[in-house]
Structures are given as C-alpha cells and as structure tokens.
C-alpha positions, 0 to 999 in steps of 0.5 A: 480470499485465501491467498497470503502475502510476504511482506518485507517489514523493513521497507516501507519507503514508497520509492520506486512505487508498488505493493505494500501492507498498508494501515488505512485508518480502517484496517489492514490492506494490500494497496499499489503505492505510490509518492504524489509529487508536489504534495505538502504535506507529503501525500501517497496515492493508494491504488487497487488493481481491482478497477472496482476501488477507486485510488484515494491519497492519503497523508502519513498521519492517515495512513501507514505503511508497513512493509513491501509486499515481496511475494504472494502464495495463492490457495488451490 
C-alpha cells in the first residue's frame, strides 16, 4: 500500500515476460506476464510474486494489458 509504479503505456507486448499494468476483468493489477506456449487461442499466465495468489491464464478478451511496468517509487 503506498507504493506507485511507472508504467510504459506503449509496450504491451508480453515478450520477454515480466510486470505489467494489466486489466483483469475485476480491476486493475500489477501482475508478472507472460505467453503460455501452444495456446489457441493465445493464453498469458498472469502471476504474483505474492505466494499467496495462485497464477491464473487469461485469454486477451479476458484480460488486457496496458503497459510494462518500468519502475516503482515506495513510500517511507
């Protein structure tokens, strides 16, 4: 709680993997991203580095990324 991220708007391609602003259908989350493999339709794997979340995938019609997360400033 506190902390504020930078996100990059104009990248939103999960390739290479890592954090992204992403659209869940249930709000807006900070998630660890990535392309599951094989998938058709295509599917990215949406994870915490909280071991408390379980990882989920996602279609883009489920969820949606908006931009890579570049930074992050943490309250004092």
């Amino acid at each position: 709680p506190g902390d504020r991220v930078i996100v990059d708007l104009s990248d939103r391609a999960p390739s290479p993997p890592g954090a992204f602003l992403v659209w869940d259908g249930v709000g807006i989350v900070v998630k660890l991203v990535e392309i599951v493999r094989g998938s058709d339709p295509q599917k990215i794997r949406l994870k915490s580095r909280n071991p408390g979340y379980e990882a989920y995938e996602a279609t883009e019609d489920e969820a949606r990324i908006l931009g890579r997360v570049r930074g992050r400033i943490s309250s004092m």
